[in-house]
N, CA, C and O atoms as a GROMACS GRO file, in nm:
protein
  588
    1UNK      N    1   2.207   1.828   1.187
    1UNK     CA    2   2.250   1.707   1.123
    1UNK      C    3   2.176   1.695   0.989
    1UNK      O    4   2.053   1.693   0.976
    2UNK      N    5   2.266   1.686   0.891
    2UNK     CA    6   2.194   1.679   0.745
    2UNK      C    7   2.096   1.507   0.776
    2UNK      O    8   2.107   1.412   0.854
    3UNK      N    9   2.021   1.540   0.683
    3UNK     CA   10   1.940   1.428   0.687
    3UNK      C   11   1.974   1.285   0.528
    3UNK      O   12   1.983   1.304   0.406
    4UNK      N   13   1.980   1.196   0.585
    4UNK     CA   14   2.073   1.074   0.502
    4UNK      C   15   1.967   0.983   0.439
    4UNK      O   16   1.870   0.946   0.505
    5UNK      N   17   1.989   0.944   0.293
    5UNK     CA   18   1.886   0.827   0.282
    5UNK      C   19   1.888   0.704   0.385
    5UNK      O   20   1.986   0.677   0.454
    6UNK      N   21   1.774   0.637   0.387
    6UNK     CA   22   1.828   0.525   0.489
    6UNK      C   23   1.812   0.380   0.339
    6UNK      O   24   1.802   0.389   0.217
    7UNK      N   25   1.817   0.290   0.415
    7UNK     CA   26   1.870   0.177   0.267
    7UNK      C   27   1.741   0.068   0.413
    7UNK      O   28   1.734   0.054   0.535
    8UNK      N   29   1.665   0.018   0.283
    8UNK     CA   30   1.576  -0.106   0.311
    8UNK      C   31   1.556  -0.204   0.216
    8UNK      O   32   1.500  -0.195   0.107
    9UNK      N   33   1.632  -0.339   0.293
    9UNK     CA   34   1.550  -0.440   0.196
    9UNK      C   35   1.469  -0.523   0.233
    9UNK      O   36   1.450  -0.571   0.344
   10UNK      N   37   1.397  -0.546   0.093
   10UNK     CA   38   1.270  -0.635   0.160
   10UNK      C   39   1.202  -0.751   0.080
   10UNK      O   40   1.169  -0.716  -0.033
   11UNK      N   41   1.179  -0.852   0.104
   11UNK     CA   42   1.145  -0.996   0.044
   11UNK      C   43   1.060  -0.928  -0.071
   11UNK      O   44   1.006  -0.817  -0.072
   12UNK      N   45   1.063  -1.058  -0.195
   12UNK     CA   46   0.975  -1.026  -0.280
   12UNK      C   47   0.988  -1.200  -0.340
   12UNK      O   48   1.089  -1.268  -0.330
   13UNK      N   49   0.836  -1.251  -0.411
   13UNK     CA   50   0.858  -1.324  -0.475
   13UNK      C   51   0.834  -1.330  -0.630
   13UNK      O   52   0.772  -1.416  -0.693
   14UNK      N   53   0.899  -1.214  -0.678
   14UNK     CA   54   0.886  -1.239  -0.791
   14UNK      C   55   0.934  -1.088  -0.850
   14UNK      O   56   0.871  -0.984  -0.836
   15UNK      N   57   1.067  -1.106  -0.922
   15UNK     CA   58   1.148  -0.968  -0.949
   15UNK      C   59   1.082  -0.921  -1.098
   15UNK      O   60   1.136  -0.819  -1.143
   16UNK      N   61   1.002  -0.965  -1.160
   16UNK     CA   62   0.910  -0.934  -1.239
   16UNK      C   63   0.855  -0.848  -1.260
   16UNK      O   64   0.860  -0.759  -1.344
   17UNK      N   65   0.751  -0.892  -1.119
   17UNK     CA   66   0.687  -0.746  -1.045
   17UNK      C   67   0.675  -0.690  -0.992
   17UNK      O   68   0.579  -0.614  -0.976
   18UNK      N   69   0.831  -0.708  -0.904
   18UNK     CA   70   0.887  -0.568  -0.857
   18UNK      C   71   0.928  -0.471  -0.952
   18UNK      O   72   0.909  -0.353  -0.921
   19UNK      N   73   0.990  -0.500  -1.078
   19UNK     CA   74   1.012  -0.426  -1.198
   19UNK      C   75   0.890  -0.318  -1.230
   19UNK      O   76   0.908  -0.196  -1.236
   20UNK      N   77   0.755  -0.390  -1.252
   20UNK     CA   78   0.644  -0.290  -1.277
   20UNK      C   79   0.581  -0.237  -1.164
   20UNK      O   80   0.520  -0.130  -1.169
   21UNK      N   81   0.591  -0.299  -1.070
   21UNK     CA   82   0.561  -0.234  -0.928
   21UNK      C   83   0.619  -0.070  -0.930
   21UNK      O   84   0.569   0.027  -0.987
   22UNK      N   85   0.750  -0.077  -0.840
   22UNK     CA   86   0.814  -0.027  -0.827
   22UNK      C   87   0.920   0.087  -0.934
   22UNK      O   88   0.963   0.201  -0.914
   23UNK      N   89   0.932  -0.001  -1.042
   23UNK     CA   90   0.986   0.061  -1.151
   23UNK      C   91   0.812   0.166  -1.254
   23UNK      O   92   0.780   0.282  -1.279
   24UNK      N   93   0.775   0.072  -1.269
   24UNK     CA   94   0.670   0.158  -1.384
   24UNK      C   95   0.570   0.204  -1.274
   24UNK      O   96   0.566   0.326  -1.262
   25UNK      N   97   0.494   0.138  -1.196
   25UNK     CA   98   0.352   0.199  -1.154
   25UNK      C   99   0.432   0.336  -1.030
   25UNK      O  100   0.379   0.446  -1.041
   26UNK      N  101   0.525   0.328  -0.944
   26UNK     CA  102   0.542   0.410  -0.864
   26UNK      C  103   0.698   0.520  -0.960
   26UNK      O  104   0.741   0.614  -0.892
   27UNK      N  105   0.750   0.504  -1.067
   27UNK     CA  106   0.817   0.540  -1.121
   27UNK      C  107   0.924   0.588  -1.036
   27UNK      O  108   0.959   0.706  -1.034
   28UNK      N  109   0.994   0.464  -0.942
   28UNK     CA  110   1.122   0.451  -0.910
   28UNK      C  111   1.243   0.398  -1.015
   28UNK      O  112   1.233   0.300  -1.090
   29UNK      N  113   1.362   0.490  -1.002
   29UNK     CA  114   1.486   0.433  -1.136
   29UNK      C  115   1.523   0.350  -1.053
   29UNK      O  116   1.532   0.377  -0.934
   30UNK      N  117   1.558   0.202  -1.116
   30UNK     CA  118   1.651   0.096  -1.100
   30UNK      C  119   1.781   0.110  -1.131
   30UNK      O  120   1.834   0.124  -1.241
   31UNK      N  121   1.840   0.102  -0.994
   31UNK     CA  122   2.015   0.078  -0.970
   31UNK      C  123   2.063  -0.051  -1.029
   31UNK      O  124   2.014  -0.101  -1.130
   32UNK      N  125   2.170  -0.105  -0.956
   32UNK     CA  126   2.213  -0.207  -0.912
   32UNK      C  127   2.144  -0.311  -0.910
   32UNK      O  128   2.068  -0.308  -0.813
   33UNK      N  129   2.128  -0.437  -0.994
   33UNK     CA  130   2.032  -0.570  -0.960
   33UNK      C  131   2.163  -0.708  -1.039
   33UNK      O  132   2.259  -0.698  -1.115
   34UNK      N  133   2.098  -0.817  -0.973
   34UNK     CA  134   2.130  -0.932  -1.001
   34UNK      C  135   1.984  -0.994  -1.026
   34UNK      O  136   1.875  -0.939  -1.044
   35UNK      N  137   2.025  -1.140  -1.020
   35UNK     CA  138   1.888  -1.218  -1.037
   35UNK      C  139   1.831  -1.252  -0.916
   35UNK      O  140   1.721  -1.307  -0.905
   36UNK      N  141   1.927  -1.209  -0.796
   36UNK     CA  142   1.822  -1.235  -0.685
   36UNK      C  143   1.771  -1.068  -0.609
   36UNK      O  144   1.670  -1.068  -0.539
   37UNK      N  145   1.826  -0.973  -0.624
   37UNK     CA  146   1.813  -0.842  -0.606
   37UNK      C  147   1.791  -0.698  -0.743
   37UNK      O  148   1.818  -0.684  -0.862
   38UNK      N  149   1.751  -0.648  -0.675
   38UNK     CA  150   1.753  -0.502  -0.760
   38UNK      C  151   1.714  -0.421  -0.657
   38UNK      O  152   1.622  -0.443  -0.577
   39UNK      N  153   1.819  -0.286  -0.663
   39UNK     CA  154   1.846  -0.194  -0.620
   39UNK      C  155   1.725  -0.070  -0.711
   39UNK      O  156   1.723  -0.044  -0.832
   40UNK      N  157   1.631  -0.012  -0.592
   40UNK     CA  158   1.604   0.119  -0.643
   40UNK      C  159   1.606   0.297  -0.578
   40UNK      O  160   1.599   0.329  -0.459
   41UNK      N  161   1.613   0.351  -0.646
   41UNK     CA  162   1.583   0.480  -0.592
   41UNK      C  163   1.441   0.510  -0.513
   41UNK      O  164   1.358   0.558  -0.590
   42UNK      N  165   1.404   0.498  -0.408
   42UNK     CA  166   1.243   0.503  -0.354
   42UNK      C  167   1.260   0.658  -0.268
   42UNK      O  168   1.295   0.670  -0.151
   43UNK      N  169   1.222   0.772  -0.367
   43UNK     CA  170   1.196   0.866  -0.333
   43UNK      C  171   1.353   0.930  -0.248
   43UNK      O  172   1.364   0.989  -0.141
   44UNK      N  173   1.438   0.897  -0.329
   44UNK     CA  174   1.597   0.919  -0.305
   44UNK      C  175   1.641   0.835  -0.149
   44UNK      O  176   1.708   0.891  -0.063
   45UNK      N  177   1.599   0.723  -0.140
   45UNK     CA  178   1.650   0.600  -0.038
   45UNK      C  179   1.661   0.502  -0.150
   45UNK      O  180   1.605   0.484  -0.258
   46UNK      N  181   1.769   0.437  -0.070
   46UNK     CA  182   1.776   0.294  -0.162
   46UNK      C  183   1.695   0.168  -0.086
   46UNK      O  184   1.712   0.126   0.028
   47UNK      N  185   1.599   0.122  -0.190
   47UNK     CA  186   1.540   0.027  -0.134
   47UNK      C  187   1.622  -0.088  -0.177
   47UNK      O  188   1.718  -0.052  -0.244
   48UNK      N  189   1.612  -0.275  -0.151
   48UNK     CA  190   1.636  -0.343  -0.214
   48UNK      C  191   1.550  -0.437  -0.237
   48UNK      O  192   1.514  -0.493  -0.133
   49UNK      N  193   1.494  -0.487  -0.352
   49UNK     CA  194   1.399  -0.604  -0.300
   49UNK      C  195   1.475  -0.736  -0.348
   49UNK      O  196   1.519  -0.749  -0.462
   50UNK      N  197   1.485  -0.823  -0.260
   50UNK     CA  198   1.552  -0.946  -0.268
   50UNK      C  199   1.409  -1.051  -0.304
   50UNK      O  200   1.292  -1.036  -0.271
   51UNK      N  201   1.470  -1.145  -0.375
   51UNK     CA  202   1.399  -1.258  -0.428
   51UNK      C  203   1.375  -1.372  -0.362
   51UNK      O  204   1.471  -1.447  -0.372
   52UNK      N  205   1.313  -1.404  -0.316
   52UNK     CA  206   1.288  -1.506  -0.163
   52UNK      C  207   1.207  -1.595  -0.202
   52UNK      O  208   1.111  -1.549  -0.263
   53UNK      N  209   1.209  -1.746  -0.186
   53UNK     CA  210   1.102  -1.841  -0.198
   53UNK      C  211   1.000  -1.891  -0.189
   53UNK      O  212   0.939  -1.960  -0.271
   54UNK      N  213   0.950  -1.829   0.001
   54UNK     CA  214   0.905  -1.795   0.059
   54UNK      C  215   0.865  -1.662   0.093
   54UNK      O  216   0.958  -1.592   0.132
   55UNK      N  217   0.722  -1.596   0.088
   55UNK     CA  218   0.750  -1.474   0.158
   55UNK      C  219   0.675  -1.490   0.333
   55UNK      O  220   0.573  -1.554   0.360
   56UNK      N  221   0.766  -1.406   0.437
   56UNK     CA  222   0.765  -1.383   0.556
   56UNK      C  223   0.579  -1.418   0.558
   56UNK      O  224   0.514  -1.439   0.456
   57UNK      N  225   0.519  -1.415   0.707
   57UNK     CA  226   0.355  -1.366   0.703
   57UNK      C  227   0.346  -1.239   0.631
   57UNK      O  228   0.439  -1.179   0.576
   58UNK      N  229   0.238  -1.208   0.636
   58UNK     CA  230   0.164  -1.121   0.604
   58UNK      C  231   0.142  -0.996   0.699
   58UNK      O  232   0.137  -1.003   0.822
   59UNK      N  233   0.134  -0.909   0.640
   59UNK     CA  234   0.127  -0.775   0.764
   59UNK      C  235  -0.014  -0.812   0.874
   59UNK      O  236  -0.081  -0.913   0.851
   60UNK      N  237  -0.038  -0.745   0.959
   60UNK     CA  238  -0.149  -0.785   1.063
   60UNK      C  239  -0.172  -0.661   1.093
   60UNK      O  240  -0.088  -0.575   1.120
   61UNK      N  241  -0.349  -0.643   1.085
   61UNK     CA  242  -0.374  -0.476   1.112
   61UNK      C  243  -0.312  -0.430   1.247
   61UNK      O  244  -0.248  -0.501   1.324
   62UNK      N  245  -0.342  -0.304   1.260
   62UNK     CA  246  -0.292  -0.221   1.421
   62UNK      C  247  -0.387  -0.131   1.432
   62UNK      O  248  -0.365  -0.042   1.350
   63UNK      N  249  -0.524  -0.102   1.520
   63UNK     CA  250  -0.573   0.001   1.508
   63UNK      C  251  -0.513   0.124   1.548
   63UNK      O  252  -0.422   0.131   1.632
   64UNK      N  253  -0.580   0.254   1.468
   64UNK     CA  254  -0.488   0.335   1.440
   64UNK      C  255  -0.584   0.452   1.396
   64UNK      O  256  -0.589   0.487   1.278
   65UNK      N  257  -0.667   0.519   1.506
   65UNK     CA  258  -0.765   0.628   1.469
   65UNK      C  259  -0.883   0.518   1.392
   65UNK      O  260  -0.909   0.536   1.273
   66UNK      N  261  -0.927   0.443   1.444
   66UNK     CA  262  -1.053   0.364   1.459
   66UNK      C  263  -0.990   0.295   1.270
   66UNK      O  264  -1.081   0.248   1.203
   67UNK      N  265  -0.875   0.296   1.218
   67UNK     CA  266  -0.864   0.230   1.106
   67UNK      C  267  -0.758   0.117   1.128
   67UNK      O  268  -0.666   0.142   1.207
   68UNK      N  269  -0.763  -0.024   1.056
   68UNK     CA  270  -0.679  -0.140   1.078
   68UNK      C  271  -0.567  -0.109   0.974
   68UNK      O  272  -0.559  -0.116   0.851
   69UNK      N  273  -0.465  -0.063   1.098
   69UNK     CA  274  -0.365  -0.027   0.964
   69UNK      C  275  -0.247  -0.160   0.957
   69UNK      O  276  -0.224  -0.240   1.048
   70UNK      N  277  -0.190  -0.156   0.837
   70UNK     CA  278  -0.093  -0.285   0.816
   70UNK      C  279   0.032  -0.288   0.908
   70UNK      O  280   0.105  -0.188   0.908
   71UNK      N  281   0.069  -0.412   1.001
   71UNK     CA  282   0.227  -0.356   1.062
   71UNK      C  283   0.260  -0.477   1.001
   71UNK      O  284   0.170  -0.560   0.994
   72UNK      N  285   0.395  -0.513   0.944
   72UNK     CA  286   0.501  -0.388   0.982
   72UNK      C  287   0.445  -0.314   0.841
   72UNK      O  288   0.363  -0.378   0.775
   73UNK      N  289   0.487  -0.182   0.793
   73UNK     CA  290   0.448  -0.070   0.690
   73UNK      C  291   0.590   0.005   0.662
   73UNK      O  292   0.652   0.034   0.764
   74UNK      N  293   0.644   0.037   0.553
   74UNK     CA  294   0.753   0.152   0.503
   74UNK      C  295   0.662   0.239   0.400
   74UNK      O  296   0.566   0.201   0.334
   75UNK      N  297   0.706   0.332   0.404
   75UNK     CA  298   0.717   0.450   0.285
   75UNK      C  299   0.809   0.561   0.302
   75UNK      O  300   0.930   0.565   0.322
   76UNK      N  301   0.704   0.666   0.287
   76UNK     CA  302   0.813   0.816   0.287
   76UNK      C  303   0.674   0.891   0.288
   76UNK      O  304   0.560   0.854   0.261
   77UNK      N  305   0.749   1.057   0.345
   77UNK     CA  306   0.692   1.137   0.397
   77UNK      C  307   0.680   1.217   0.240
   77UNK      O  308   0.788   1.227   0.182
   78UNK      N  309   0.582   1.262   0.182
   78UNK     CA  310   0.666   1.375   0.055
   78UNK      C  311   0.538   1.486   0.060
   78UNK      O  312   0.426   1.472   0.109
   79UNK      N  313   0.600   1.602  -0.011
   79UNK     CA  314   0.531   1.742  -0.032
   79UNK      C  315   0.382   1.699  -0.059
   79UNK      O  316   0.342   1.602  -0.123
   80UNK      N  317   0.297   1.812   0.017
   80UNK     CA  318   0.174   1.790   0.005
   80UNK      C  319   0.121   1.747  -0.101
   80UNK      O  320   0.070   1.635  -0.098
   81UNK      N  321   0.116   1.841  -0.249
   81UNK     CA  322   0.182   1.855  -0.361
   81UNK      C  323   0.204   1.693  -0.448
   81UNK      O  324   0.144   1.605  -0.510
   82UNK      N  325   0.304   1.722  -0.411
   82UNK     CA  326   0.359   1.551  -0.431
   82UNK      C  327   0.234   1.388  -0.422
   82UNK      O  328   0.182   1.320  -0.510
   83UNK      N  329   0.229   1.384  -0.259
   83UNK     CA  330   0.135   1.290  -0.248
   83UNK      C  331  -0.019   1.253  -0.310
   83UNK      O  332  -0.071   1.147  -0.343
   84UNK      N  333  -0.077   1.428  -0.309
   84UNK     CA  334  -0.196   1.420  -0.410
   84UNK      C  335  -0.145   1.354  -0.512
   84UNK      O  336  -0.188   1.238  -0.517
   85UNK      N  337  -0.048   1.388  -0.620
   85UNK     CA  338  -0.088   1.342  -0.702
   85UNK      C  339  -0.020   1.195  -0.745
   85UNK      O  340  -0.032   1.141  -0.855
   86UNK      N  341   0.047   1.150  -0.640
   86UNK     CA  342   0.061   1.037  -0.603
   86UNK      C  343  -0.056   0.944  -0.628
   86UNK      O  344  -0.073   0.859  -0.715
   87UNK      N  345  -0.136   0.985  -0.524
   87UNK     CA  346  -0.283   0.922  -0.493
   87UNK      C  347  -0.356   0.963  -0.611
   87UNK      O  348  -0.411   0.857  -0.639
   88UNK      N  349  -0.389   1.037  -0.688
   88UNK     CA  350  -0.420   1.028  -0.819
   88UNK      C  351  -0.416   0.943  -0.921
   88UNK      O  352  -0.503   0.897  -0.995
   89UNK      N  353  -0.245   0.921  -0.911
   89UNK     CA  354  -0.220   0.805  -1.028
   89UNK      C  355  -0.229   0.667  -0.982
   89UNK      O  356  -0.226   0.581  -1.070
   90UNK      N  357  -0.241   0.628  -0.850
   90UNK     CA  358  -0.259   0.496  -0.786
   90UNK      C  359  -0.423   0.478  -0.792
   90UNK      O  360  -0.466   0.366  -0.823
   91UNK      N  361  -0.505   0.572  -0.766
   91UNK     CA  362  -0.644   0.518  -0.812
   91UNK      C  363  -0.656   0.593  -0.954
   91UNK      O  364  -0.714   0.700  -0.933
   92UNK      N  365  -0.636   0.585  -1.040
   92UNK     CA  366  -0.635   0.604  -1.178
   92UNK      C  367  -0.596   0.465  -1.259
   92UNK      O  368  -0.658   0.425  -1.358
   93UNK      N  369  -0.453   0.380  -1.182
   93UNK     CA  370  -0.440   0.290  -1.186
   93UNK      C  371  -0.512   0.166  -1.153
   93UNK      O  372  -0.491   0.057  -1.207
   94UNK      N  373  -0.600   0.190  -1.060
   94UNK     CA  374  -0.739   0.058  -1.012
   94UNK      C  375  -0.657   0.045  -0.880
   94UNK      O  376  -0.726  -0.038  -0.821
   95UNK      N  377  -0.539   0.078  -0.785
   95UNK     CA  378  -0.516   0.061  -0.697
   95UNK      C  379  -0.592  -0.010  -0.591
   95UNK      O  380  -0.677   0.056  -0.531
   96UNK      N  381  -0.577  -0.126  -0.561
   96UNK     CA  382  -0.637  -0.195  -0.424
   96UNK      C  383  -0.586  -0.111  -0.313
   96UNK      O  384  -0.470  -0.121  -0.273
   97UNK      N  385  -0.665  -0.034  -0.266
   97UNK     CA  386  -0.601   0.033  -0.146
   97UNK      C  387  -0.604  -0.059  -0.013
   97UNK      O  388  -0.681  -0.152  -0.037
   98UNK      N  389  -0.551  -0.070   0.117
   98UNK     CA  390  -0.610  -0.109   0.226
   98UNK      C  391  -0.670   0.009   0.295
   98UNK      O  392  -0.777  -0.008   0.352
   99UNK      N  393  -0.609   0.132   0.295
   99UNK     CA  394  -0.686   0.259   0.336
   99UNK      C  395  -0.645   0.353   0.258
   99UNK      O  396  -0.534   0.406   0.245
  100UNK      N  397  -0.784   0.376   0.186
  100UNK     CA  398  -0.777   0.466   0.066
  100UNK      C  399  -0.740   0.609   0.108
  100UNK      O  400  -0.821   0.636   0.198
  101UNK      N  401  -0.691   0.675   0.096
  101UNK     CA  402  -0.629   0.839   0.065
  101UNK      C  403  -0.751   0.905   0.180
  101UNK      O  404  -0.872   0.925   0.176
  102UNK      N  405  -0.670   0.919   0.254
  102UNK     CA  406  -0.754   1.039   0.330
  102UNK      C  407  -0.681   1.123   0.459
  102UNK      O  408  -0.580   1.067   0.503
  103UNK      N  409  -0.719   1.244   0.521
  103UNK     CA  410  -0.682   1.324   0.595
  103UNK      C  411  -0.690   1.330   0.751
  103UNK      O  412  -0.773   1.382   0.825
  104UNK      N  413  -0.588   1.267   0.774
  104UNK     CA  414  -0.600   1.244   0.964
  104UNK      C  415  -0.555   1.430   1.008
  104UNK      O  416  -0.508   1.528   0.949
  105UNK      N  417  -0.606   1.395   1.145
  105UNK     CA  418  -0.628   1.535   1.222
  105UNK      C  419  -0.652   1.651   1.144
  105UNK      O  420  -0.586   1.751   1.172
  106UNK      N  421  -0.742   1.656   1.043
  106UNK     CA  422  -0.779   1.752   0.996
  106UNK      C  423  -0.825   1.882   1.060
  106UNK      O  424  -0.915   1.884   1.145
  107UNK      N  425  -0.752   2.004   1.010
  107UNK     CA  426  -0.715   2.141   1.106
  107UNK      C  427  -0.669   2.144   1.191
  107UNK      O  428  -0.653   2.258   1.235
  108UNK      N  429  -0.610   2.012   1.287
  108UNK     CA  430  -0.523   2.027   1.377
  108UNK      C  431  -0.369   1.977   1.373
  108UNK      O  432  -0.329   1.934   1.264
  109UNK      N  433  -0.287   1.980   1.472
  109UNK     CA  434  -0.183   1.988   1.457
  109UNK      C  435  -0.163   1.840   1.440
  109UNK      O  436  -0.222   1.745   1.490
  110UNK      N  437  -0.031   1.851   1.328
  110UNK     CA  438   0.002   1.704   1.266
  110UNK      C  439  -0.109   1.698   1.162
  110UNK      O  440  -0.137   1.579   1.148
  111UNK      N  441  -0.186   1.775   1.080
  111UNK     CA  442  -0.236   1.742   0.984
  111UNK      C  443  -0.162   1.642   0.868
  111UNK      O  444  -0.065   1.678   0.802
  112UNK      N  445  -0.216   1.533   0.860
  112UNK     CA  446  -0.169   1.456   0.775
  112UNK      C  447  -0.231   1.413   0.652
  112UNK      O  448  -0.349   1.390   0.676
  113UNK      N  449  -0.207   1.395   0.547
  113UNK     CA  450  -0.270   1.297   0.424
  113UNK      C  451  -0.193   1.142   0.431
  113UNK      O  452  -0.075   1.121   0.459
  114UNK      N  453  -0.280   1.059   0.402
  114UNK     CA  454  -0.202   0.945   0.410
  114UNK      C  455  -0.328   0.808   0.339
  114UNK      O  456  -0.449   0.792   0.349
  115UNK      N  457  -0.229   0.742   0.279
  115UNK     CA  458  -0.251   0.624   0.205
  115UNK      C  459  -0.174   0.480   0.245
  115UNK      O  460  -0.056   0.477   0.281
  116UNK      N  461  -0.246   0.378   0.235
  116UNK     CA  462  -0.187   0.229   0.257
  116UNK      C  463  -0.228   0.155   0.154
  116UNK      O  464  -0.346   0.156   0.118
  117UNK      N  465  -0.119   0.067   0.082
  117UNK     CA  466  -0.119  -0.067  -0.012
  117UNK      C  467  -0.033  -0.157  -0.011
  117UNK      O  468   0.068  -0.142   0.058
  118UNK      N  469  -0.058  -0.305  -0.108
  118UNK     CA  470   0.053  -0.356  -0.060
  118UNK      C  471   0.106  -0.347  -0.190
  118UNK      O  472   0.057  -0.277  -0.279
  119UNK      N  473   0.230  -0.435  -0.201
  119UNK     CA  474   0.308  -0.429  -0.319
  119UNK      C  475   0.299  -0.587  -0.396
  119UNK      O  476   0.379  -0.656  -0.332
  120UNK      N  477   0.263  -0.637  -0.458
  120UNK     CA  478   0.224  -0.734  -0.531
  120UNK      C  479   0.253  -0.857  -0.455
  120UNK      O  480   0.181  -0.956  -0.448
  121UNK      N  481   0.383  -0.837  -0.393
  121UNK     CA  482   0.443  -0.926  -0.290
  121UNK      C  483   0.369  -0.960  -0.131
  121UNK      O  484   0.400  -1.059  -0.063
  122UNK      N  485   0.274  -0.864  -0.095
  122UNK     CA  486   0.245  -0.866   0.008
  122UNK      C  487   0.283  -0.777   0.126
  122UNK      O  488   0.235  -0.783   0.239
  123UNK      N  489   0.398  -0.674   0.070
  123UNK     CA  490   0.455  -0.598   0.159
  123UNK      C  491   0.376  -0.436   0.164
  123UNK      O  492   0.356  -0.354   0.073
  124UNK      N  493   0.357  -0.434   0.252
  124UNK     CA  494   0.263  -0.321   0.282
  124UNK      C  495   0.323  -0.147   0.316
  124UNK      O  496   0.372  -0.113   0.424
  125UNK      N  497   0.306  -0.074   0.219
  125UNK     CA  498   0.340   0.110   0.235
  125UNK      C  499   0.213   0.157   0.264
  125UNK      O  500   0.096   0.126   0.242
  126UNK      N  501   0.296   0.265   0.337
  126UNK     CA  502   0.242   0.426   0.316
  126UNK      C  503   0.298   0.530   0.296
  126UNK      O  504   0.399   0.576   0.350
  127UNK      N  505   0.217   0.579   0.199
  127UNK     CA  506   0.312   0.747   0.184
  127UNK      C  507   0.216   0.846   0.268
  127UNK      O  508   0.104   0.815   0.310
  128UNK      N  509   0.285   0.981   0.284
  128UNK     CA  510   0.188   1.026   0.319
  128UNK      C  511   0.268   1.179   0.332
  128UNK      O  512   0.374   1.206   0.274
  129UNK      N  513   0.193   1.272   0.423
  129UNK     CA  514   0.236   1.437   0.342
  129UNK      C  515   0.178   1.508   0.508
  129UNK      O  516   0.100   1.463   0.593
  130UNK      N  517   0.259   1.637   0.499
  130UNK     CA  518   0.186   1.709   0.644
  130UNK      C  519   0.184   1.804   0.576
  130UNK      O  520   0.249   1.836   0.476
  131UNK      N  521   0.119   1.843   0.622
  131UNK     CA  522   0.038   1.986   0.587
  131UNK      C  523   0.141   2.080   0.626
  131UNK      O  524   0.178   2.178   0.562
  132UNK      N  525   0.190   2.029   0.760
  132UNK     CA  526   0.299   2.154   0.801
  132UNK      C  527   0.439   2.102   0.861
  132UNK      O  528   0.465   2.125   0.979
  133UNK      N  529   0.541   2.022   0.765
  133UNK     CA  530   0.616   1.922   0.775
  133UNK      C  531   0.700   1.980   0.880
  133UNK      O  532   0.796   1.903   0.889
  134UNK      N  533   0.716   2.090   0.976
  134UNK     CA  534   0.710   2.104   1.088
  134UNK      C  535   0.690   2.045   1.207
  134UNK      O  536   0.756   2.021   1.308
  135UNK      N  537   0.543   2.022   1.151
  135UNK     CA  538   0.497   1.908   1.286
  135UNK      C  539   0.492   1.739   1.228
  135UNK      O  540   0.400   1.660   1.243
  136UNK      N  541   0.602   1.721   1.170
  136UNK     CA  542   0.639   1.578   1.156
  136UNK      C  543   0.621   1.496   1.297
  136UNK      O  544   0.523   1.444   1.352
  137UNK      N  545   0.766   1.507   1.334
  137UNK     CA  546   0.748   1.514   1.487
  137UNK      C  547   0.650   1.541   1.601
  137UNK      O  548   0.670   1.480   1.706
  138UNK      N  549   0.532   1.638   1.592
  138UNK     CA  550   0.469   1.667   1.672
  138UNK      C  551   0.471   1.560   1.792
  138UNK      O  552   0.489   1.439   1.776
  139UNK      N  553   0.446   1.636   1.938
  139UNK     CA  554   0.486   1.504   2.044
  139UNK      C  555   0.294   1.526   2.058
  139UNK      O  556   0.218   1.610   2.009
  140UNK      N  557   0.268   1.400   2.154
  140UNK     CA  558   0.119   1.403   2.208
  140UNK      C  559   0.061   1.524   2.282
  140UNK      O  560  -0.056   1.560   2.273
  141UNK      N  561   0.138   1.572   2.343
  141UNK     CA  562   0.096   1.690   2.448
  141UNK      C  563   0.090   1.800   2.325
  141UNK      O  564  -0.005   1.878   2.327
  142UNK      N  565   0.155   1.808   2.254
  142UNK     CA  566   0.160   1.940   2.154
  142UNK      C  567   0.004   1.916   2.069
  142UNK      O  568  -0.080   2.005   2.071
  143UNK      N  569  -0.019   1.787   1.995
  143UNK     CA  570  -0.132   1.760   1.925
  143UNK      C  571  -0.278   1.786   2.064
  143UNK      O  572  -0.377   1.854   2.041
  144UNK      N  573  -0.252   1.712   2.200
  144UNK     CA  574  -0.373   1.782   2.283
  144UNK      C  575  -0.352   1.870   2.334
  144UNK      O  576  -0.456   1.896   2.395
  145UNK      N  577  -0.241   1.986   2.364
  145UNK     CA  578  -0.290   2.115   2.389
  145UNK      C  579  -0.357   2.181   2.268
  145UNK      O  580  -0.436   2.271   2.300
  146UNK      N  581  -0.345   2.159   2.143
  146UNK     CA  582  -0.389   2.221   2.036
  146UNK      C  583  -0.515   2.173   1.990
  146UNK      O  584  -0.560   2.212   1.882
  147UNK      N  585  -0.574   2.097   2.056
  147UNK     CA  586  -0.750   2.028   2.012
  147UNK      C  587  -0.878   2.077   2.081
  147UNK      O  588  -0.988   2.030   2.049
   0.00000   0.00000   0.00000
């Protein structure tokens, strides 16, 4: 089965700075917008961020390998490659991280890189990269027979 963008939208209060958010600091192209939406390309998915009065709560940590990670969380998976220098230009930028750039299961299976922030709005990503995008998927028994 070919694999499909999926389409997410998500509250924002203030289409401003979703513009430099999203448009300049993560250098997603802008589609489709009105004054209460804009449509972008997020790593070839269409995101949408809608303009809301209110925004929802706030994410609430989840521990997660002894770190409080944000739920609910979106991003994307991208080339090892890729994410470095992702994480480059986000702390180059002064990035507030919630969990700064670092390497879960290191040498073992499911090696991951991975980063968490929010988006000016309050809405909380991660990107992040496998070492061997193979073991995306990895199930639990596969990561502890291999430890």
């Amino acid at each position: 089965m070919a694999v499909m963008p999926f389409h997410l939208a998500i509250p924002v209060n203030s289409l401003a700075q979703a513009r430099r958010f999203y448009g300049e600091l993560l250098g997603c192209e802008q589609g489709r917008s009105s004054e209460q939406w804009i449509d972008w390309n997020f790593f070839g998915h269409q995101l949408v961020t809608h303009l809301v009065a209110n925004m929802p709560s706030r994410p609430t940590p989840n521990q997660v390998d002894s770190h409080a990670v944000p739920v609910p969380h979106f991003g994307v998976v991208l080339a090892w490659h890729d994410w470095q220098q992702l994480a480059d230009k986000l702390q180059a930028a002064g990035t507030h991280f919630v969990l700064e750039p670092y390497i879960r299961f290191k040498g073992q299976v499911g090696e991951q890189a991975t980063l968490f922030f929010l988006d000016p709005a309050g809405n909380a990503l991660e990107f992040k990269a496998f070492k061997d995008i193979n073991q995306l998927f990895a199930s639990e028994s596969v990561i502890t027979s291999n430890q």
